[in-house]
C-alpha positions as CSV (number, residue, x, y, z in Angstrom):
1,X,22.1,29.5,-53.1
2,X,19.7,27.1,-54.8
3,X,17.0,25.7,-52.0
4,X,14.8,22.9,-51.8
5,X,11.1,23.7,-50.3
6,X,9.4,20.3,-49.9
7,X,6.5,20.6,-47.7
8,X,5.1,17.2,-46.8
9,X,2.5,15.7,-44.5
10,X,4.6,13.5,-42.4
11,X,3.0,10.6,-41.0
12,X,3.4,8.9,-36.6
13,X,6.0,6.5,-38.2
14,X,9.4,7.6,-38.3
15,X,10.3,5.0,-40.7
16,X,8.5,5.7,-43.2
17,X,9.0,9.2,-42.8
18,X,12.4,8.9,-43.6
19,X,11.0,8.2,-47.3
20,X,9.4,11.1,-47.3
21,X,12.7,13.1,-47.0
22,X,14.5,10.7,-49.6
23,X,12.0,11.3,-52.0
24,X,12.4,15.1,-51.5
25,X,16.1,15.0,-51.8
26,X,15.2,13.5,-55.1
27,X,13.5,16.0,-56.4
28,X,15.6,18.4,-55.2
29,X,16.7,19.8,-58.7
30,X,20.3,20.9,-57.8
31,X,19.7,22.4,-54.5
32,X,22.3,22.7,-52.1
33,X,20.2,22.5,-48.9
34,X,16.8,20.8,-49.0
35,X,14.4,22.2,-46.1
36,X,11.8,19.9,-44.9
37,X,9.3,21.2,-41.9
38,X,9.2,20.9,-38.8
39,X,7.7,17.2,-37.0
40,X,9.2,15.9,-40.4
41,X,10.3,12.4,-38.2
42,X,6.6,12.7,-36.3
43,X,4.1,14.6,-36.7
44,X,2.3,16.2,-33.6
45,X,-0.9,14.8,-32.3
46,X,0.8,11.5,-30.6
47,X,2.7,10.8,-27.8
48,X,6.4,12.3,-28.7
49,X,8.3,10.8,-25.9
50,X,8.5,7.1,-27.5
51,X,10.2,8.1,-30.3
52,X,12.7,10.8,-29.6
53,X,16.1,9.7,-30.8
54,X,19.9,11.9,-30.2
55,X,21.3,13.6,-32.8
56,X,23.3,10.4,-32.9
57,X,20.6,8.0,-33.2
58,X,19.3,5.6,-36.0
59,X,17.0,8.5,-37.6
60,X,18.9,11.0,-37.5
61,X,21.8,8.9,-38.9
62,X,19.6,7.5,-41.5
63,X,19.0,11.4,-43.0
64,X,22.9,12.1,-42.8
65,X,23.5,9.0,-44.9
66,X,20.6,10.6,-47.8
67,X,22.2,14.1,-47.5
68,X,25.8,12.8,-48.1
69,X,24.7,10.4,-50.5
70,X,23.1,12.7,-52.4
71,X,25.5,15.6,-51.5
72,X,23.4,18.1,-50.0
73,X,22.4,19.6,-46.6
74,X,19.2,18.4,-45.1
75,X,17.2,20.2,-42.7
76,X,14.0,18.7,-41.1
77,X,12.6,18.7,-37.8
78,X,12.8,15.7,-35.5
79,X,12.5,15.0,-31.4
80,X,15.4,14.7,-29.4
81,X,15.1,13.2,-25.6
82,X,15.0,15.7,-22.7
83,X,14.5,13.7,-19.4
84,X,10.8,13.7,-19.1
85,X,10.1,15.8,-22.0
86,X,11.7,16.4,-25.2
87,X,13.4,19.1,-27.4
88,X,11.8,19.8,-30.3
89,X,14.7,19.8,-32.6
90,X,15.7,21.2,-36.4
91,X,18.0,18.6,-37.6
92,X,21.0,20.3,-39.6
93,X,23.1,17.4,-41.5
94,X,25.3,16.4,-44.6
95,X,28.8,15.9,-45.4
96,X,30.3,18.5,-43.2
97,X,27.2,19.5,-40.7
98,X,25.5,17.4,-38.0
99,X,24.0,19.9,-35.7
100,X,20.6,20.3,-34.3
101,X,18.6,23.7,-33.3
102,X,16.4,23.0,-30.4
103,X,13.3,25.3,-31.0
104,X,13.8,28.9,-28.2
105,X,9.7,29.9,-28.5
106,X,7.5,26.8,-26.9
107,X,3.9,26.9,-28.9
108,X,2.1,28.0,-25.5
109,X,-1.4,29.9,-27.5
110,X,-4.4,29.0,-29.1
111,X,-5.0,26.3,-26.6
112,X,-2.2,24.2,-27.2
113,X,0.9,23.8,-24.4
114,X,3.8,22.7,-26.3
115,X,5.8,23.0,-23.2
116,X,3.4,20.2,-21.0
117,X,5.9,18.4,-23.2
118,X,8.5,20.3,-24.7
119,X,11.8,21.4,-23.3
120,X,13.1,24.7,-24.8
121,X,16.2,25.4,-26.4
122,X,18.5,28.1,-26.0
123,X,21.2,28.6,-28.3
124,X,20.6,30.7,-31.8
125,X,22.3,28.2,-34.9
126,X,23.6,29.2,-37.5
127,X,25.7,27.1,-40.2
128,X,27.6,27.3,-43.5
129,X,27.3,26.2,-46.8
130,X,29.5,27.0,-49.4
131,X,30.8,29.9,-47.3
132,X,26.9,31.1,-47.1
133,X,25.9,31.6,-43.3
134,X,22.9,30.5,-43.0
135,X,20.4,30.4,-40.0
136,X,17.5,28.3,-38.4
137,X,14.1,29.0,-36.6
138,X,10.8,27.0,-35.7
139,X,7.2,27.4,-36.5
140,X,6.2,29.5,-33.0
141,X,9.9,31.5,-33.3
142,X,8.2,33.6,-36.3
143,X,6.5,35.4,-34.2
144,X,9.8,37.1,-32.1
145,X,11.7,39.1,-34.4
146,X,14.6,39.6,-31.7
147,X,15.7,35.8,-32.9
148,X,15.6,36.8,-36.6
149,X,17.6,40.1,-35.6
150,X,20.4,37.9,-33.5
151,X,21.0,35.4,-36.6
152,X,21.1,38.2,-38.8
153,X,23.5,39.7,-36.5
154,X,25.8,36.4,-36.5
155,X,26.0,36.9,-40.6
156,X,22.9,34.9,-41.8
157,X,21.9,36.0,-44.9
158,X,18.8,34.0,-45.0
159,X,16.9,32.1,-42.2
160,X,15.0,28.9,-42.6
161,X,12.1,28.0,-41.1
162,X,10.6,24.4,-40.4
163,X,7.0,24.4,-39.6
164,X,3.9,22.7,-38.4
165,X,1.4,25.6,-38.5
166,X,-1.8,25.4,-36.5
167,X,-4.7,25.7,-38.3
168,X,-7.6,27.9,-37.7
169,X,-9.1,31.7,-38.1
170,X,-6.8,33.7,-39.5
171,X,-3.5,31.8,-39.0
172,X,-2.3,31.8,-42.7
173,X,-2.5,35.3,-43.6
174,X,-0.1,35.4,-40.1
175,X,1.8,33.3,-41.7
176,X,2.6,35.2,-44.5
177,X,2.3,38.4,-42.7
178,X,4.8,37.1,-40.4
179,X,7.3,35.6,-43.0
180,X,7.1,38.5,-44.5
181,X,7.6,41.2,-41.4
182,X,10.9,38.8,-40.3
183,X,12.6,39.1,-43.9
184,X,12.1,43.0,-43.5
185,X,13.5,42.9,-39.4
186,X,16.5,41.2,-40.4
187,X,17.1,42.2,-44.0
188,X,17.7,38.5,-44.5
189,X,15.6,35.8,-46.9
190,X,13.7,34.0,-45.1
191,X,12.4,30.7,-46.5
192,X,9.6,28.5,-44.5
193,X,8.6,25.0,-45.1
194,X,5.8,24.5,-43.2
195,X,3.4,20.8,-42.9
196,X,1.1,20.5,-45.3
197,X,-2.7,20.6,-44.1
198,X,-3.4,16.8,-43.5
199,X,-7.2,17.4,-43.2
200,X,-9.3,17.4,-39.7
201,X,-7.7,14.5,-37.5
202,X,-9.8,15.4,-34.7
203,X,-6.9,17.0,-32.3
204,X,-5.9,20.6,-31.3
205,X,-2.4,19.5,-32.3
206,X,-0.5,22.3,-34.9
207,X,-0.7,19.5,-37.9
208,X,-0.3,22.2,-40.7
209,X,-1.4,24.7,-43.2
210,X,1.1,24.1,-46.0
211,X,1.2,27.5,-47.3
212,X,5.0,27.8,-47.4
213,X,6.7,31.1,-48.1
214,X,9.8,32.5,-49.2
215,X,10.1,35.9,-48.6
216,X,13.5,38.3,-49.9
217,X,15.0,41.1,-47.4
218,X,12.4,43.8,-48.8
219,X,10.0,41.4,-47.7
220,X,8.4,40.3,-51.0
221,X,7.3,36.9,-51.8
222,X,9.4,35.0,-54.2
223,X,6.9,31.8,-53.9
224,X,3.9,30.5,-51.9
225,X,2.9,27.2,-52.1
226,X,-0.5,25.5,-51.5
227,X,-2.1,23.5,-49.0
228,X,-1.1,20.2,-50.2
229,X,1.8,18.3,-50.6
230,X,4.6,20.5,-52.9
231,X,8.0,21.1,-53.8
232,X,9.3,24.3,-55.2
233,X,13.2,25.1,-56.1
234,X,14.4,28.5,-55.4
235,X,17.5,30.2,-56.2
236,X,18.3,33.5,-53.7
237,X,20.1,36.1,-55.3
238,X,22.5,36.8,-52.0
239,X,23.4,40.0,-53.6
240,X,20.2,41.4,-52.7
241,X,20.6,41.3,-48.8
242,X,23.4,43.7,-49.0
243,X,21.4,46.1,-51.3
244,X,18.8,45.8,-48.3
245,X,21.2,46.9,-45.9
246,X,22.5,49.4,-47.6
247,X,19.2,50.7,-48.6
248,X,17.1,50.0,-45.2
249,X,19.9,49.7,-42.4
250,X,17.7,48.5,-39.9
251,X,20.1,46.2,-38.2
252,X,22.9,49.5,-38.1
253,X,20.1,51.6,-36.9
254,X,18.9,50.1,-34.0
255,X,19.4,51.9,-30.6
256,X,17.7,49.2,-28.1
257,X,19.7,45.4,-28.3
């Protein structure tokens, strides 16, 4: 399963956003999904109500038509409407998949309240490509491994993250500490796109890090990208989350669920 990591500094306008993720799918080397962070359609630090679209709206539309054109899957985070707040939503879509994950784990630390604003989701995603079950997660999620664990346990063998990572002492070795500690809780790959660091805009807003990870089921780092604006390819090996099971059956060994 060949991935696409392009981690970004998205921009307040949603239309030009949206050439942000054509130029990724671009670049995208033969990849069969293309992960983009989370906030790809706004980035965090402005009002988010104003442009929240459905899953069945223009933006959301517009990234479907650069995924099937381009015949991949394309998975970036956008804002979906939720009454008086919104869902911070993990846009799934190509030719066969148009789904959205709404983000479980509502950024309420470090002095930020996600959910003054935010609705929480409540259903764990997963999806297929090629016959590979693959799952989703959001930024804050990293940091509850019983999510990991639950799309592990509906057959994901790797788990993608979106991301706009809040800056600040010690939050990227978390990052990778937590990256790391959720491949080796699920025995799964787990690959994490996060924002890249957009320099100080003068808000307590999670803009980014960069910093993106992929980490295998043993938990090593396969690539880690830098602060800036970056693409890498990767190609998991799929055969080594089996050996991982086999080897550390942490899922089979569990006695609390």
């Amino acid at each position: 399963m060949r991935i696409a990591v392009s981690q970004i500094s998205s921009t307040t306008d949603p239309r030009s956003n949206l050439e942000l993720v054509r130029d990724a799918v671009r670049r995208a080397e033969g990849a069969r999904v293309v992960l983009l962070p989370e906030a790809t359609m706004c980035r965090f630090g402005v009002p988010l109500g104003p442009v929240a679209e459905p899953l069945d709206g223009p933006w959301a539309s517009a990234v479907r038509e650069i995924a099937v054109e381009h015949d991949v899957v394309v998975v970036a985070g956008m804002f979906t409407p939720a009454g008086d707040r919104v869902t911070n939503t993990l846009l799934v879509t190509g030719r066969d998949v148009h789904l959205g994950y709404d983000k479980i784990h509502l950024f309420d630390a470090f002095g930020f309240q996600e959910s003054r604003t935010v609705a929480p989701g409540s259903d764990v995603v997963t999806f297929e490509v090629d016959g590979v079950t693959l799952g989703v997660a959001t930024c804050y999620d990293l940091r509850f491994p019983e999510l990991f664990r639950a799309l592990a346990d509906k057959g994901a063998s790797a788990v993608l993250v979106g991301a706009s990572w809040g800056a600040g002492p010690g939050k990227e070795e978390q990052w990778e500490l937590l990256v790391r500690a959720r491949a080796l809780d699920c025995t799964s790959f787990v690959v994490a796109c996060g924002q890249a660091y957009p320099g100080d805009l003068g808000s307590s807003a999670p803009t980014g890090i960069g910093c993106s990870t992929v980490a295998d089921p043993f938990g090593t780092v396969l690539a880690r990208l830098s602060a800036q604006p970056e693409v890498v390819v990767v190609d998991l090996d799929l055969a080594a989350v089996e050996k991982a099971r086999e080897v550390l059956p942490v899922l089979a060994n569990r006695r609390l669920r």
